[in-house]
Structures are given as C-alpha cells and as structure tokens.
C-alpha positions in Angstrom: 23.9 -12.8 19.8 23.1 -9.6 21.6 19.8 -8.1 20.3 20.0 -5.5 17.4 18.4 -2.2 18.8 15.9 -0.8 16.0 15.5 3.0 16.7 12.6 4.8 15.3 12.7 8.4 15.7 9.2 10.2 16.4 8.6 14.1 16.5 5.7 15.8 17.5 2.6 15.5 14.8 4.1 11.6 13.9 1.6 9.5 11.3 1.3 6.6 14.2 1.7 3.6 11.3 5.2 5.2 10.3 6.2 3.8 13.5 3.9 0.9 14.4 4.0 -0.4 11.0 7.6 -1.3 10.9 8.0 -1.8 14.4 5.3 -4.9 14.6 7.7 -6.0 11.3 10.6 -6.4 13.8 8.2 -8.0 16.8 7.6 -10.6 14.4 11.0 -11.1 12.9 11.5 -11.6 16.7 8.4 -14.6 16.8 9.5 -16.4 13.9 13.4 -16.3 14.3 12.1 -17.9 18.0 14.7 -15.4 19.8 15.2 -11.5 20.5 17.0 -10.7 17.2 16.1 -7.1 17.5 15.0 -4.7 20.4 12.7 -2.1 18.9 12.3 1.1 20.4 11.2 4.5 20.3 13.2 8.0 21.0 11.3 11.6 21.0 12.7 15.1 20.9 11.6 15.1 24.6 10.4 14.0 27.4 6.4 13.1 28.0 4.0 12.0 25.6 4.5 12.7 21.6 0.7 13.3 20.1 0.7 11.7 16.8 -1.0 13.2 13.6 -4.6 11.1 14.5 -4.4 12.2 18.0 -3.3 9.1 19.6 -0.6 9.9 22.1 3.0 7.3 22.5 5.3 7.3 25.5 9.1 7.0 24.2 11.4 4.4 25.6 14.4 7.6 25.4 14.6 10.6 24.3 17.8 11.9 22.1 19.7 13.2 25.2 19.6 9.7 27.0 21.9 7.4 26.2 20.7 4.9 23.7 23.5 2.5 23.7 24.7 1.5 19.7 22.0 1.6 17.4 21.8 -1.0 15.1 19.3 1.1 12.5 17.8 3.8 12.7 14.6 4.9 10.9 12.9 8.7 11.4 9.1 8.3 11.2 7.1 10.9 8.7 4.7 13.3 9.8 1.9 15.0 7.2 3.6 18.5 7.8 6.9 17.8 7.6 7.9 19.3 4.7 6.9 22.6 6.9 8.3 22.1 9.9 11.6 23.7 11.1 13.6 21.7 14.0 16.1 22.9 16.3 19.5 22.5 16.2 19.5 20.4 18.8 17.6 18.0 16.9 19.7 18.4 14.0 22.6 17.8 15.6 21.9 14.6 17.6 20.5 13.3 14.3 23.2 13.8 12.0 25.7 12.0 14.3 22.9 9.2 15.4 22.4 8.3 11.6 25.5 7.7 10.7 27.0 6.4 13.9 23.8 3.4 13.2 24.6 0.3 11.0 22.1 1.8 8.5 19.7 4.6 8.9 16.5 5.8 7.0 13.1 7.1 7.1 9.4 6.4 6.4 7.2 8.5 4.5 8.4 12.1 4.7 10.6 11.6 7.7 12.7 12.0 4.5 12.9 16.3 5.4 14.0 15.8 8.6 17.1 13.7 6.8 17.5 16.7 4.3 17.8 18.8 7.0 20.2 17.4 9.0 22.2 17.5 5.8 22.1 13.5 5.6 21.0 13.4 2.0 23.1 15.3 0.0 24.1 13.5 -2.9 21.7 10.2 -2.3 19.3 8.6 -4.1 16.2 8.6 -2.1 12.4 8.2 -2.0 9.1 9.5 0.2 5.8 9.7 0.0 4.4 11.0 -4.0 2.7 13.7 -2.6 5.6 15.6 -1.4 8.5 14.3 -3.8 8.6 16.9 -5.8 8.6 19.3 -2.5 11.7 17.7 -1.3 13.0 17.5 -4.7 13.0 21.7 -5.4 14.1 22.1 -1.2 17.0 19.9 -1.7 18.3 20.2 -5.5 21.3 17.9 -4.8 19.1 14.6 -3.5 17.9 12.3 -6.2 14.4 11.7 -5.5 12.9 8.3 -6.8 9.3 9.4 -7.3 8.1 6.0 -7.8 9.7 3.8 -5.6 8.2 2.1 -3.0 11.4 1.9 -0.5 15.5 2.9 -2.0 18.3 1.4 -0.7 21.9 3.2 -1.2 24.5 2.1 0.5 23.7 2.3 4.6 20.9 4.8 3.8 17.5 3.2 3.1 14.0 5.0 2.6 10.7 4.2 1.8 7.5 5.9 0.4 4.4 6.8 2.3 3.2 4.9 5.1 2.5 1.4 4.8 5.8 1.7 3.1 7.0 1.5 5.8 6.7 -2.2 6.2 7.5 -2.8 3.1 11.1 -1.2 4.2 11.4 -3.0 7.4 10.7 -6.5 5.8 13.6 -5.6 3.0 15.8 -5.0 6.3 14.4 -8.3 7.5 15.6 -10.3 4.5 18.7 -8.6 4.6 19.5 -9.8 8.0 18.0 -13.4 8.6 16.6 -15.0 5.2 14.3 -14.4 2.2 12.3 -17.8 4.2 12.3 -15.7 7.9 11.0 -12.5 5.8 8.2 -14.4 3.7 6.6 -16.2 7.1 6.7 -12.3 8.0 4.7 -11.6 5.5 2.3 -14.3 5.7 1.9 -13.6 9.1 1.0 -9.9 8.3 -0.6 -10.4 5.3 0.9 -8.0 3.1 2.6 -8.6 0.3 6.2 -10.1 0.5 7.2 -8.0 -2.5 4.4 -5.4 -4.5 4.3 -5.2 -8.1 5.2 -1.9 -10.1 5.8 1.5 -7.4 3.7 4.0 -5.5 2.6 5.8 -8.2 -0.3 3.1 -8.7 -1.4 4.3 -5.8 -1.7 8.2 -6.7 -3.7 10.3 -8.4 -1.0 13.2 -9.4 -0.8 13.4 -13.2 -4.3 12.7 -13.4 -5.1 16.0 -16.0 -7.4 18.5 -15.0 -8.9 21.2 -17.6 -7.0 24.4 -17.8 -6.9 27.7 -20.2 -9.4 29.7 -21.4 -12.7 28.6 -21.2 -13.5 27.3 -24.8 -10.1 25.0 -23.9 -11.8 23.7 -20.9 -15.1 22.5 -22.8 -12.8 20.9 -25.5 -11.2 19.2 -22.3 -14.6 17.9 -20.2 -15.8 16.6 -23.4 -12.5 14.1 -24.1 -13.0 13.5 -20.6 -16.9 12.4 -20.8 -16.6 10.6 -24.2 -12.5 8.9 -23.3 -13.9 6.2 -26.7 -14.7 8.9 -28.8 -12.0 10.3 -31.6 -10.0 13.0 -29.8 -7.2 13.8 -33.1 -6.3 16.9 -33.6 -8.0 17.9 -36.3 -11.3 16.8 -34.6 -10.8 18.9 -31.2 -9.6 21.9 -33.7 -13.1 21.2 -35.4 -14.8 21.8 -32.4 -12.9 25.0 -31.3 -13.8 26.1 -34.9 -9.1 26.2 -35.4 -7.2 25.1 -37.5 -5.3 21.8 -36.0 -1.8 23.5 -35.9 -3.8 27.2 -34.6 -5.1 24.4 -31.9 -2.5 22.2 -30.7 -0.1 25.1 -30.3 -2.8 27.1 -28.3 -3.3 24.0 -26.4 0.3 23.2 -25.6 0.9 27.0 -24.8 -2.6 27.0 -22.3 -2.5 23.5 -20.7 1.1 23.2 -20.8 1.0 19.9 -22.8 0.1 18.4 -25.6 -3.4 17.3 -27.0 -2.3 13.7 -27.4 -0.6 13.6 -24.1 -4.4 15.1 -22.3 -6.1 12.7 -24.3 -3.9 9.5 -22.9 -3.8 11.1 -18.6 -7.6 11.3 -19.3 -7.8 8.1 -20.7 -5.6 6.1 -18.5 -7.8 7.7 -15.1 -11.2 6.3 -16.6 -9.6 3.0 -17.5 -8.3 3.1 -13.6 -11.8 3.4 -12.5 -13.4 1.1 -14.5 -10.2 -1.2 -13.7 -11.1 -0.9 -9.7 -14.5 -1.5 -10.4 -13.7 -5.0 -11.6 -14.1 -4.5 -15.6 -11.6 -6.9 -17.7 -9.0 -5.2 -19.6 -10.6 -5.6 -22.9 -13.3 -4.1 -22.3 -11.8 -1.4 -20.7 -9.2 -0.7 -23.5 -12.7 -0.3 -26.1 -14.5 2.2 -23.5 -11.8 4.2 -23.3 -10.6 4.3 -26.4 -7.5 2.5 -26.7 -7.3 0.4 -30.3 -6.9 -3.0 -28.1 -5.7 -4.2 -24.8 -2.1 -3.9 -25.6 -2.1 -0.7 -26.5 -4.1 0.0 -22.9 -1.6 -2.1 -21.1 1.8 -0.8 -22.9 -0.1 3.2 -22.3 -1.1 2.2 -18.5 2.7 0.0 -17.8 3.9 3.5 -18.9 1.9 5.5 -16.7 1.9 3.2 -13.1 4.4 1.0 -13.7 1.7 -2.3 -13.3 -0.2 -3.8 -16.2 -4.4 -3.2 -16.4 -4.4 -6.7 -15.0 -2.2 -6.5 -12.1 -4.1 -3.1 -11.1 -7.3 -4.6 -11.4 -6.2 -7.5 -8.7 -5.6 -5.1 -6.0 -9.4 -3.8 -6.4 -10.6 -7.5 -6.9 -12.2 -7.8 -3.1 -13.5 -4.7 -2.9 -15.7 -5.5 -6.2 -16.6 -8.4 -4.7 -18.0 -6.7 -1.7 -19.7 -4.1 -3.2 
C-alpha cells in the first residue's frame, strides 16, 4: 500500500508538542507495523523557518502553495494565542478546501480557532484545550464545544484537548487504522497511557472558587476555605456574618454568583485535590475536608473531574514517592 500522508499544519507561534507529539505517534505506528504505513509531514503558511511558541524554530517539508499530493489527515497544530490571532484569507482559503478534501481532518489544542475560522466547525461537536473552551464556545455560538473531553471524534472531523492530547488523538487514529494490538505496543513504546481515565478537566484548575463580594463575604469565604472539615451550613456562615440564613444565602448567591453549598463543595473538592496529589488515602481525605465518608468524597469529586479520589491520586503516586 502506498503510504498515508499525515499533514500537520503549523503557523507561526506553534506549541512544538502539538506537532511532535503526534507526529512521533505516526513514526512509531510506522516501527511497529514494520513498513511506511504513513508519511508524516509538515506544511507552514510560508516559506523559511516557523518559530514555535518556546522558541525552537522547524523547517516545513511544504508550504500550502506547493503541491502536497492527497492528504490522507490532516491535523492543524495549536498555538497559546490562537484564540487572538487573525489569518489571511489566503490561509483560510487553502484550509477550508485542504480539510475537507483529506480522509479526516482535525486539530490539537487550540488549532481548534483556526478550524472556526475557516468556517469548518459550524454545526460540530468539538473539543480544545479547557482554558480556552469557553473562548471558542462565545466566538463560535453554533460549534458544540466538549469541555471535558480529551480528543472528539464526529464523523471525518476529529479534535483533541491541549497538548499532550494530542497523542492521545493520533493513537485513536492509529487504532482506527491498523489494530487496537498495533496502537497498544504504541503506547507501550511511548509510555503514555493507551486510554486515560475521566477527561481534561482533572487536569485543570478552572472552577476552583475564589472569594468574591464585599469584604465581610470574603472572610466568610477564606475561613470555609482554611477550616474545609469544619461545619460550613447556612445557618452557621449567617452566624458569623451576624444574618439571618435566608438574609445570607441570598446575599451570597447575588455577590458570588452561586450558592453557599455549591462554594463550600469547589472549596472542598480543591483541598481534597491537594491532599490527593500529595499521596493521602481517600478516607482520610474525605474526614479533613469534610465530606461525611469516602463515598460522599468520591460521588462529590466523580462529579466535579470526572475520575474517582482513587484514580486521581494514582496519577500523583510517583511524584509522592520522590518527594
């Protein structure tokens, strides 16, 4: 069979893994399969080097005025200001034909705006890095944005969530090709995961509350989030603003812009995280932070990051270790 050509598209600013990452994917797809399944390459807006984001610079093998000869997939790499950047028509243009003209295209990351605007996600379901989902979401009201996801598939279009995503993505295009066995030596060989447990929002700190409103709000907020074990009802956190509890959770709801119970569970779930990635059992995080038992912890935190306490704490295992 004649080699699949695997297009990554890099502008200017590029986050370097978005295109190694995925790319080393395919080079190994290539070792393990024992033949040139797929001929990975790179294309830039133009000619000469393309600086990425860390300063390292990459030499293209085309640019999107040469001619590429059939693309198999093509994948548009992210950059950390993409949702700011404005390209050329040019751009544009080649792009929106490219894409669709490819067996599947996608991106990494936030290459997701550059999709948007080359009006290749209207009506899709799609997913980029947490950081800037709710960006692309308000920029482009008619794409479904999957905040959580680590890589979305629909139909030919397939994207994935911030960087190391990325190879997450390419090894789902792996499997797709040549074999869940081909795609788990991949892995192995990599070691990463062959398939990650829960989404990317495990790996974010967004939601995480900070105190807001007046000033006696705020005290009333560092306090909950100093004591997490301590009782934080209503009528107690009114007792300490010296309110009555429905005076209190309405001027809490109206200032902070939710709930006291809903504050009182972000602020717990972000201490049981720490304690969680500094290698303390569920149990005993579910007592410090005030959660009745470690059921109620892991049915709060399964709710929160999509993993259980236990699954979370795993991923922080070595580093405990080492420190």
């Amino acid at each position: 069979m004649k080699p699949r050509t695997i297009a990554i598209l890099a502008v200017p600013g590029v986050q370097l893994l978005d295109v190694s990452g995925p790319l080393d994917v395919f080079a190994e797809a290539n070792l393990q399969s024992g033949r040139q399944v797929y001929r990975p390459v790179v294309i830039a807006t133009t000619h000469g080097h393309i600086r990425s984001s860390s300063g390292i610079r990459l030499i293209a093998d085309y640019t999107i005025e040469d001619e590429t000869g059939p693309l198999d997939t093509l994948l548009v790499a992210g950059c950390p200001n993409a949702a700011e950047i404005e390209h050329d028509a040019k751009l544009l243009a080649w792009l929106g034909k490219a894409g669709p003209g490819a067996r599947r295209y996608g991106s990494v990351c936030s290459g997701a705006f550059l999709l948007a605007a080359a009006s290749l996600l209207e009506g899709r379901r799609v997913t980029t890095h947490w950081a800037v989902a709710e960006r692309l979401r308000q920029a482009y009201p008619g794409v479904t944005v999957e905040e959580d996801a680590i890589h979305v598939a629909d139909g030919e279009l397939r994207t994935a969530a911030g960087v190391t995503a990325g190879l997450d993505l390419a090894l789902s295009l792996v499997e797709e090709d040549l074999g869940r066995d081909v795609a788990m030596r991949i892995a192995a060989q990599l070691v990463m995961f062959f398939k990650r447990s829960g989404g990317q929002m495990q790996f974010s700190r967004k939601g995480e509350a900070a105190p807001a409103g007046r000033s006696a709000l705020q005290e009333v907020q560092r306090w909950i989030a100093a004591n997490p074990a301590a009782d934080h009802s209503v009528s107690e956190l009114a007792r300490r603003m010296e309110l009555s509890p429905r005076h209190f959770a309405r001027l809490f709801r109206d200032e902070v812009g939710m709930t006291p119970a809903a504050w009182v569970e972000s602020t717990r779930i972000a201490a049981a995280r720490r304690l969680l990635e500094s290698g303390h059992v569920p149990k005993q995080v579910a007592s410090e932070c005030g959660f009745a038992d470690d059921d109620t912890l892991r049915r709060a935190f399964t709710r929160h990051l999509g993993v259980t306490p236990a699954e979370y704490r795993k991923q922080y295992a070595h580093m405990s270790l080492v420190s």
